[in-house]
C-alpha positions in Angstrom: -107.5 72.8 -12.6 -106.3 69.4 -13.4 -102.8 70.9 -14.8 -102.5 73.4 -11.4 -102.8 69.6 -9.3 -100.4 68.0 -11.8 -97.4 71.1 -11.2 -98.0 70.9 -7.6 -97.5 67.2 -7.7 -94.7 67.8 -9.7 -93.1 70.1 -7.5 -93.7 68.6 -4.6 -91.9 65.0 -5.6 -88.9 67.0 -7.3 -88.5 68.7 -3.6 -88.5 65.1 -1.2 -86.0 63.7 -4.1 -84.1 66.5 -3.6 -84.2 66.2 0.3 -83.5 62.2 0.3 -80.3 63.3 -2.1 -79.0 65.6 0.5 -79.4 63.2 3.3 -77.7 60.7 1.5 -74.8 63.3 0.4 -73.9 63.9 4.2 -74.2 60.6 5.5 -71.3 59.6 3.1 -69.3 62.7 4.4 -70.3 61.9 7.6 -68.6 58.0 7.5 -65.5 59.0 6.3 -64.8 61.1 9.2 -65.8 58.9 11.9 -63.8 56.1 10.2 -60.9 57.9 10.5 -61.6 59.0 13.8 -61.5 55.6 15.0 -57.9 54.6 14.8 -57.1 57.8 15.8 -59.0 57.1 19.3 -57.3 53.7 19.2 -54.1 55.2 19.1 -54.3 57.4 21.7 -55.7 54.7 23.9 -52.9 52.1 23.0 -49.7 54.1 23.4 -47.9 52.6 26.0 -43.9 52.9 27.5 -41.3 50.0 28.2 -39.7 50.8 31.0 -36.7 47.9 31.8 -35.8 47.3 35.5 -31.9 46.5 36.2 -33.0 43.5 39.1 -36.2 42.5 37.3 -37.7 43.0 33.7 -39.5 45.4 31.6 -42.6 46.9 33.0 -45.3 48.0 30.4 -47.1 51.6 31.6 -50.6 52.3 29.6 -50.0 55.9 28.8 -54.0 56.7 28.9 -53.5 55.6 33.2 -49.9 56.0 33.7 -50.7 52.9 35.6 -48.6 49.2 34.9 -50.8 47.3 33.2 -47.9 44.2 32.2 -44.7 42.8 33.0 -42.5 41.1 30.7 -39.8 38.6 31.8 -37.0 38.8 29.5 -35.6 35.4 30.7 -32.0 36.9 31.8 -30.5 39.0 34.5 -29.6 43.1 33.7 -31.9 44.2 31.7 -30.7 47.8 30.4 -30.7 49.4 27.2 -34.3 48.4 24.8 -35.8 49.7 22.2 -39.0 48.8 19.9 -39.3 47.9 16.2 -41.2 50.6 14.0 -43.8 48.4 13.9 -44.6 48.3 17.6 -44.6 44.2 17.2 -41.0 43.6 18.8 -39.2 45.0 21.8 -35.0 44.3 21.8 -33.7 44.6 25.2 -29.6 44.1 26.1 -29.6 41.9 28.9 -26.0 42.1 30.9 -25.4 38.9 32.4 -25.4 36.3 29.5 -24.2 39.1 27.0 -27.6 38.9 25.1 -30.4 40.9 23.6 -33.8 39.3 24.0 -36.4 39.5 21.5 -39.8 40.0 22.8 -43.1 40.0 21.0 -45.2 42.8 22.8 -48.2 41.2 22.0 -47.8 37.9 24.1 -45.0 39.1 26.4 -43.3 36.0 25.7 -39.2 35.9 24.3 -39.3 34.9 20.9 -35.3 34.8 20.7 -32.0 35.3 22.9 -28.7 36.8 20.7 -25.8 36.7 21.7 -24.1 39.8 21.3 -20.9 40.2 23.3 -20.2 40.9 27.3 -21.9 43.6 28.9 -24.3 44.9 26.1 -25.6 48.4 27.3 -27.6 50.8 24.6 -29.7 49.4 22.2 -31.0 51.0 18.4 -33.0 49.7 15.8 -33.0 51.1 12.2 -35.5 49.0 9.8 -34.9 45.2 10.2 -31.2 46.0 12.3 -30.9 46.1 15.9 -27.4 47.8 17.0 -26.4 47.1 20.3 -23.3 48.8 22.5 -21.3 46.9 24.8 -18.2 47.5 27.5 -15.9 44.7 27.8 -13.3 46.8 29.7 -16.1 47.6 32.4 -15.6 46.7 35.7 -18.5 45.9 38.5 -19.1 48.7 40.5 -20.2 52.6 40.5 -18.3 54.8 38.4 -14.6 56.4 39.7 -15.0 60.0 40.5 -13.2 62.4 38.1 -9.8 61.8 38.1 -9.6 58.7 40.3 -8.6 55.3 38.9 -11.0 52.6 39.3 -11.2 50.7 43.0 -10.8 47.4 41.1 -7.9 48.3 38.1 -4.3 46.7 38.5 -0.9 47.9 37.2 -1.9 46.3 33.8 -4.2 48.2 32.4 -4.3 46.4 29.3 -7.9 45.2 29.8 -8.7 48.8 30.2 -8.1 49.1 26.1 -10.0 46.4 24.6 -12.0 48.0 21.8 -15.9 47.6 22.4 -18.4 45.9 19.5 -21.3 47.1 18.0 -23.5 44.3 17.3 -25.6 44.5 14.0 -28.5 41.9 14.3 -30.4 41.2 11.4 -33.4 40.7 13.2 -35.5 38.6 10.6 -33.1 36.1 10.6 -32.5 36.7 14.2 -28.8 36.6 13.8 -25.6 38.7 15.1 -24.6 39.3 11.2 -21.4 41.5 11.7 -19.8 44.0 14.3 -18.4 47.7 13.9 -15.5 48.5 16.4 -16.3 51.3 18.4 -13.4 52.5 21.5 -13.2 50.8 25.0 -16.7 50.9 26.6 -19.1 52.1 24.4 -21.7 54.2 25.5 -24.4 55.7 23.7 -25.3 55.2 20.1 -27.1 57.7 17.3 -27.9 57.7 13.5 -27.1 60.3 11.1 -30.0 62.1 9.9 -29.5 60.3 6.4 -29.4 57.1 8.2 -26.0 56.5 6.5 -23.5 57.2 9.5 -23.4 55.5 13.6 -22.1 57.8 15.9 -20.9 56.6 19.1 -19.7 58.0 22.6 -16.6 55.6 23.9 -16.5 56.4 27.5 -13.2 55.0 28.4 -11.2 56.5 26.2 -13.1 60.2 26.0 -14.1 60.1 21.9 -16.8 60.2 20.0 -16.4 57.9 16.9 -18.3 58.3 13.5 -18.8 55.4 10.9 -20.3 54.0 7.6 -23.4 52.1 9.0 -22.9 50.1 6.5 -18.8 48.6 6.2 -18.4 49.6 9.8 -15.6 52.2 8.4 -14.3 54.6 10.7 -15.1 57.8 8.9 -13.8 60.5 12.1 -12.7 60.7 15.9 -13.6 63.7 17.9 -11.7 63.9 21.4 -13.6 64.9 24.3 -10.7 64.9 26.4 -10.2 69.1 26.4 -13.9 69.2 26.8 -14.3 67.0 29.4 -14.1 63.2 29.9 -16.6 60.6 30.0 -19.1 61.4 27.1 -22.3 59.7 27.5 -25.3 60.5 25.3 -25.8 61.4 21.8 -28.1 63.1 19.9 -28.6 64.4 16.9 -31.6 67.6 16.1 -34.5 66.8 14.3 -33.2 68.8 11.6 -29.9 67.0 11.3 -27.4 69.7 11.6 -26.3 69.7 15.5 -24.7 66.6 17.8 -25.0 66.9 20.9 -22.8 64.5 23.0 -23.2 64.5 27.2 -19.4 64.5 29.0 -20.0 63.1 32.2 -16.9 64.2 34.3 -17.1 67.6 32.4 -20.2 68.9 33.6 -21.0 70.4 30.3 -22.5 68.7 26.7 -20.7 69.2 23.5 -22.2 71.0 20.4 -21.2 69.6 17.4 -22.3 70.7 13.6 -23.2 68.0 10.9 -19.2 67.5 9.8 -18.8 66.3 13.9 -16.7 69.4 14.1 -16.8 71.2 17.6 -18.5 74.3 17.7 -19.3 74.9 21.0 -20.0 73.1 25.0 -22.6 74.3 26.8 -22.5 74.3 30.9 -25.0 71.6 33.2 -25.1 70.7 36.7 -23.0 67.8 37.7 -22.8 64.0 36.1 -25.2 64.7 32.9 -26.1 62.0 31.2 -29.3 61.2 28.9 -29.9 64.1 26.4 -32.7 65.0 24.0 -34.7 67.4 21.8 -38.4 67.7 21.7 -39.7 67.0 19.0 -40.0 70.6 17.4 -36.1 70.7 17.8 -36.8 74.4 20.0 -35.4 72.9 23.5 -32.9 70.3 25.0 -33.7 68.0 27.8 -30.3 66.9 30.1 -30.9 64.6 32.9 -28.2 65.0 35.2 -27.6 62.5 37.7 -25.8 63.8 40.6 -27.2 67.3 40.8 -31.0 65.5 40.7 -32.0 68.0 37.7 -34.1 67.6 34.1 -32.0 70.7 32.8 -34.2 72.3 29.9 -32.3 74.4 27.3 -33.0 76.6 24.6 -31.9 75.1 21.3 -30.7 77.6 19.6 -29.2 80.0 22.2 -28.4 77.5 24.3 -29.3 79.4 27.3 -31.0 77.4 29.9 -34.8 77.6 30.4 -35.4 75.9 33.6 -34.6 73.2 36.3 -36.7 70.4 37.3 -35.9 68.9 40.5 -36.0 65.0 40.6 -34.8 61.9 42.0 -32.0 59.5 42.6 -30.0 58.0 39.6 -32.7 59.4 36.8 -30.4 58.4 33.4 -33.0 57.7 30.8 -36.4 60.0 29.8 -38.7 60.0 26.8 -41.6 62.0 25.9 -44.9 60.8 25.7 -46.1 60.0 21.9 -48.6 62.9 22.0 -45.5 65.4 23.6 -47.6 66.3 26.5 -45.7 65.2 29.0 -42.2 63.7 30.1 -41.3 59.6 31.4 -38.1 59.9 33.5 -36.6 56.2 34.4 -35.2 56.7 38.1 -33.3 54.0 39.2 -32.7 54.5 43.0 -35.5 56.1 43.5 -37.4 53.2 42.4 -39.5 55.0 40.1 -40.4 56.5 37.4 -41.3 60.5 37.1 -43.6 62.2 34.9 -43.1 65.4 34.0 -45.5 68.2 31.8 -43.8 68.8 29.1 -45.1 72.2 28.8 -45.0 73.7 32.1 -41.9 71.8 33.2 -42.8 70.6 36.6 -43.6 67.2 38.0 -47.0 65.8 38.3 -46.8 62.4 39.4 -44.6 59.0 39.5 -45.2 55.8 38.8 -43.7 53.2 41.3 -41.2 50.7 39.8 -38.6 48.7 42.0 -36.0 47.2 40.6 -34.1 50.2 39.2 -35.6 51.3 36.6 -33.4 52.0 33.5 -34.3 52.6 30.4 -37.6 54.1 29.3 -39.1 54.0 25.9 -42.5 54.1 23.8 -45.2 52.8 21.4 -45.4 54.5 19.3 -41.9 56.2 19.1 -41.1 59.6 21.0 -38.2 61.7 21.5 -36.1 60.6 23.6 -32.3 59.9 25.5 -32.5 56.5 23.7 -35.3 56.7 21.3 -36.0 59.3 18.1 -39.4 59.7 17.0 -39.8 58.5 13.2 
């Protein structure tokens, strides 16, 4: 009798340690997972665009609202061309007038440091502590001359017309121009190799596309637009690394090019394209084109296009949201800025911005017509 009570004790104590082990056992599993859960959530929630307004400054959009939720004041007039540190904690934005970049820290808002870089600074790129900024001292105030027009203001001496353009390289810890790479009159739009090891740049005013060591500044190959069509604009390279693409402005086409920069191909666009991109997958190309008011969507690998998205007036600069759901197009007389699903292509709301809004990128990094996701 006593020996049945002692077994059933026995058993019954062996079972409720067994229970309290299993308990245990998944409440371990369970905090794992919910701590990584967390930043997750607080990713999502903090994503957010810089948006820079040509009259004004850069307008910060929380991507959880697409609603405004800052405004930074980047302490000079013309803000264009920006772009964010991989770290989220800086924002570098080319400021026109006093031939600058400004140096913003995102958390405050507040302009850390102004740089001179050289007269009319336009695109702006960061690779790890560098900040690479464009610039046109050949331009001239005023819209663009229509294909094969001269400019309203240009002379008989046309001599300003060939001043090569500088690349600034800005160490941006010391926060410091530290050295320059001649690029062709009026530089436009910048890219890195896939390697990191090469800048390629679109010179506007004199229809190349110039490739060099990011390092000496060495010109390593010219590719002429000119037979193409003149006035490249935008450069991109896949996510894969072995196509260039390269906008031509008064061509009404882009340029294919494979990773040697040798031609291969141009494919057709509605008129005046300008910002170009991949998604993220590298399966379809984005074009904004500015006079035609069309996001022109192409297929990557046949190059055959997709679809049209009507838009605005003067829509340059786009980038995806972080999560690649939907589409952020800057449109600068339309005083706004577009948002477009990625996925079904069509627009489904704007976000009001006066100003002009120019340039458009995000926290963290998307693909983009001035930004590559990391």
């Amino acid at each position: 009798m006593l020996n049945s009570q002692l077994v059933r004790r026995t058993r019954m104590s062996l079972l409720l340690l067994a229970l309290v082990a299993t308990v245990a056992a998944c409440n371990k599993q369970e905090e794992p997972a919910a701590e990584a859960a967390a930043p997750a959530a607080e990713s999502a929630a903090g994503a957010v665009a810089y948006v820079s307004t040509q009259d004004a400054g850069v307008n910060v959009i929380d991507l959880a609202t697409m609603q405004v939720t800052k405004q930074f004041d980047v302490n000079a007039q013309g803000p264009r061309g920006l772009a964010v540190t991989d770290d989220g904690k800086q924002l570098v934005v080319a400021t026109r007038e006093n031939g600058s970049v400004s140096v913003i820290d995102t958390a405050t808002g507040e302009v850390v440091k102004q740089i001179e870089v050289g007269k009319n600074p336009e695109f702006v790129r960061i690779s790890g502590n560098y900040a690479f900024v464009s610039s046109e001292p050949s331009a001239k105030a005023g819209p663009p001359p229509k294909p094969g027009t001269k400019p309203a203001e240009e002379d008989d001496d046309d001599d300003d017309e060939k001043i090569p353009a500088k690349i600034a390289v800005v160490d941006l810890t010391k926060g410091e121009k530290i050295r320059e790479i001649t690029g062709g009159p009026e530089t436009e739009g910048l890219e890195f190799s896939a390697d990191g090891k090469q800048l390629v740049i679109t010179n506007e005013a004199d229809n190349t596309v110039t490739v060099h060591n990011i390092e000496t500044g060495e010109l390593v190959k010219t590719v002429s637009t000119h037979e193409y069509g003149d006035r490249p604009r935008g450069i991109k390279v896949s996510p894969d690394g072995n196509t260039y693409l390269a906008t031509l402005e008064f061509g009404n086409k882009f340029m294919v090019m494979d990773k040697e920069f040798n031609v291969v191909r141009t494919v057709d666009t509605a008129e005046t394209p300008y910002g170009v991109a991949y998604d993220s997958k590298g399966e379809r190309i984005f074009v904004a084109t500015n006079k035609a008011k069309l996001l022109q969507v192409f297929d990557a690998k046949t190059f055959e296009k997709l679809k049209e998205v009507p838009t605005a007036n003067r829509c340059w600069h786009f980038s995806f949201t972080p999560d690649n759901k939907n589409i952020l197009l800057a449109c600068g007389k339309s005083d706004a800025v577009l948002v477009i699903d990625a996925d079904k292509l069509e627009v489904t709301s704007q976000v009001e911005l006066k100003n002009m809004p120019w340039g458009v990128v995000t926290f963290p990094k998307a693909m983009g017509s001035l930004e590559r996701a990391k």
